[in-house]
C-alpha positions as semicolon CSV with decimal commas, in nm:
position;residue;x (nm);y (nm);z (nm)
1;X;8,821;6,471;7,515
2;X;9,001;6,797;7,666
3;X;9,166;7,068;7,403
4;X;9,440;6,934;7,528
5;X;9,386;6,574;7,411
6;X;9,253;6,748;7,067
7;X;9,539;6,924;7,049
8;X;9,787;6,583;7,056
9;X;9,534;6,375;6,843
10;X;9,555;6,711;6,583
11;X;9,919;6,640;6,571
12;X;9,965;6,244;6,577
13;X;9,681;6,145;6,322
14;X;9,509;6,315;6,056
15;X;9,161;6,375;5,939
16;X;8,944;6,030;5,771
17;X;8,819;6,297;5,528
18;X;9,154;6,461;5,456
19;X;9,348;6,132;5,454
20;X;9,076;6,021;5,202
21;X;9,122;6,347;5,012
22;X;9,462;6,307;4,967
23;X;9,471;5,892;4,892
24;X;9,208;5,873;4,588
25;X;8,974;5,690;4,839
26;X;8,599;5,805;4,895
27;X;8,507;5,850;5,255
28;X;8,187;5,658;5,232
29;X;8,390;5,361;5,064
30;X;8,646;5,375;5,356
31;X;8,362;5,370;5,608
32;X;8,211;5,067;5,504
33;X;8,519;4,878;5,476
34;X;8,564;4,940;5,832
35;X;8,204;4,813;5,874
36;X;8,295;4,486;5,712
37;X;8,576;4,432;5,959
38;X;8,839;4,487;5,672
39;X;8,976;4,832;5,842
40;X;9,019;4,947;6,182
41;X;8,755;5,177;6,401
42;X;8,911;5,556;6,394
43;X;9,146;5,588;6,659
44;X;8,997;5,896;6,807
45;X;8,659;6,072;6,745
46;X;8,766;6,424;6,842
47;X;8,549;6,660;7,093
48;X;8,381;6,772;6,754
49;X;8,322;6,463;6,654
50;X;8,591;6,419;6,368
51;X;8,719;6,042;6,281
52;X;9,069;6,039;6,338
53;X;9,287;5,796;6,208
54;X;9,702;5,744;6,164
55;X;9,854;5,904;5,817
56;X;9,947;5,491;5,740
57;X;9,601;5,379;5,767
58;X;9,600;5,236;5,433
59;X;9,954;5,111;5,449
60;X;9,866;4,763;5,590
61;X;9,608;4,655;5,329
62;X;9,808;4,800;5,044
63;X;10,084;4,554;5,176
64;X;9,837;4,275;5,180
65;X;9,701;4,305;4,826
66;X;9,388;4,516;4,943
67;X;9,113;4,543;5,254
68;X;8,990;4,221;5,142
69;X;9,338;4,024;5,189
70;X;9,418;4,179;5,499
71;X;9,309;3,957;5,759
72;X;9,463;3,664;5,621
73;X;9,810;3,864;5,584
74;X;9,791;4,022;5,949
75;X;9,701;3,723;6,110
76;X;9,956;3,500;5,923
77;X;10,262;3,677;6,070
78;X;10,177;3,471;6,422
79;X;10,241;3,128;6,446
80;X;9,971;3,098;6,632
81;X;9,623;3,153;6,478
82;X;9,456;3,232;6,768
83;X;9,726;3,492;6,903
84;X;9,704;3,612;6,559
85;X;9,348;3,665;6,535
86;X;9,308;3,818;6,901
87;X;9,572;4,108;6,772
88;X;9,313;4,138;6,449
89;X;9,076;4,218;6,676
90;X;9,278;4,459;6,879
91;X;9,384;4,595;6,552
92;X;9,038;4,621;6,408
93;X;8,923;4,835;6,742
94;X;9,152;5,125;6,647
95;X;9,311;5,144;6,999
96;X;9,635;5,065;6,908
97;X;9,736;5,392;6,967
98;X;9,997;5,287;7,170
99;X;10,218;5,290;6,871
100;X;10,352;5,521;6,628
101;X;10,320;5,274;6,325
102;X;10,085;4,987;6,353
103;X;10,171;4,665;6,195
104;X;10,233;4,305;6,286
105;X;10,558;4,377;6,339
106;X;10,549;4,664;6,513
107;X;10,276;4,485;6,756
108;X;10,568;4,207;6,846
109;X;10,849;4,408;6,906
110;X;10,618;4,563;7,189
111;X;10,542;4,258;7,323
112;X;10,930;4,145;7,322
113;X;11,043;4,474;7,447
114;X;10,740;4,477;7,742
115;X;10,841;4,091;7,808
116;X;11,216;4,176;7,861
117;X;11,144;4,493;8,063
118;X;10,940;4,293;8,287
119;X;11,192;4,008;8,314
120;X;11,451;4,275;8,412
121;X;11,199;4,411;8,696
122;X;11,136;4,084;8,838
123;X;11,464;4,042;8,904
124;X;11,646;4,376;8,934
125;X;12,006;4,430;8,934
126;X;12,097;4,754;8,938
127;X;12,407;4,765;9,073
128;X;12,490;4,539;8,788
129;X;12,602;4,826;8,518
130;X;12,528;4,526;8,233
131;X;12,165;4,478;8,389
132;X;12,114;4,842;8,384
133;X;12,251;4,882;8,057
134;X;12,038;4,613;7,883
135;X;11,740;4,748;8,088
136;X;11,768;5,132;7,935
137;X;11,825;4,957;7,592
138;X;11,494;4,756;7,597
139;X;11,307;5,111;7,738
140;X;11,500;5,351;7,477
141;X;11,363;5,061;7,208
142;X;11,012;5,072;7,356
143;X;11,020;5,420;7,353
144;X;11,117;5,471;6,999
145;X;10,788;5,255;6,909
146;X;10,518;5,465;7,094
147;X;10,442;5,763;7,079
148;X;10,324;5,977;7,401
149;X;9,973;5,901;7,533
150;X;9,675;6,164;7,598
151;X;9,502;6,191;7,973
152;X;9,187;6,049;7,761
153;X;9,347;5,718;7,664
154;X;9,415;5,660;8,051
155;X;9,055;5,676;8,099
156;X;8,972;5,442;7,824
157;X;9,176;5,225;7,882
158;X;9,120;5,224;8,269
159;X;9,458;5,343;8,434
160;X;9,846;5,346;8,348
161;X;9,898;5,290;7,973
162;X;10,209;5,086;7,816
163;X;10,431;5,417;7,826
164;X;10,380;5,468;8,224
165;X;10,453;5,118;8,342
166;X;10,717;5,028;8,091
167;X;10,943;5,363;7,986
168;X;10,862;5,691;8,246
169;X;10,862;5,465;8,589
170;X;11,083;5,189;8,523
171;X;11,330;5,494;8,408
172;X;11,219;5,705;8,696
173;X;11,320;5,371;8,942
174;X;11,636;5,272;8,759
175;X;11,787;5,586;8,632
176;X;12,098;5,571;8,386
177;X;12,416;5,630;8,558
178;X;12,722;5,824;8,415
């Protein structure tokens, strides 16, 4: 990680440690749940090798009735178990840093939004001022959910993330018009 991918992860998550600090929750305790598979991996280790994780970490099993209900709840907002469990995984891995609050939720509207956007694409319009319209509405939505990305989590994630291919160069291609 560059300083400058430090300096974004300083402001976007917090601190395992100080997140713990300020919860009630011992470190150690927090560590093993993530062990267990009842937590997700840090998002980030930063360049001196602190665990950072969002401020909400803790929101999603609190919902659930604890780390060792959570599974159950996250999967079950899928109707299909096997969707649901492959987004357990992805949520388990910590790299959902492609939003600003993770939940199930959260994790669908994405998929919606990046569904429509592509539908739109694949079959542009834009002289249409409707098509353009409902276009900038799914990217403004989109864009509300993520947050912006660090040069780091192109390489890990091997290229363009989510917020190149679906907000900056669909709006670069298709800007509003007065």
């Amino acid at each position: 990680m560059t300083p400058a991918d430090d300096a974004y992860v300083n402001r976007q998550f917090v601190e395992l440690t100080e997140l713990c600090a300020a919860t009630g929750r011992d470190p150690e305790r927090v560590r093993r749940l993530v062990l267990d598979r009842c937590l997700p991996l840090p998002s980030y280790l930063r360049s001196d090798g602190a665990e950072m994780v969002p401020a909400d970490l803790f929101a999603l099993a609190d919902a659930a009735g604890g780390p060792d209900r959570l599974r159950a709840w996250f999967v079950g907002h899928w109707a299909d178990p096997v969707e649901g469990e492959e987004e357990w995984a992805g949520y388990l891995s910590g790299q959902y840093v492609c939003l600003r609050s993770v939940s199930p939720t959260t994790i669908r509207r994405k998929s919606e939004l990046m569904t429509t956007i592509d539908a739109a694409l694949a079959a542009p319009a834009p002289d249409d001022p409707a098509w353009r319209a409902a276009l900038h509405r799914s990217i403004d939505d989109l864009d509300a959910l993520e947050p912006d990305f660090t040069a780091y989590d192109r390489l890990r994630f091997g290229g363009p993330v989510s917020r190149d291919t679906h907000i900056t160069a669909p709006r670069a291609r298709h800007p509003r018009t007065p």
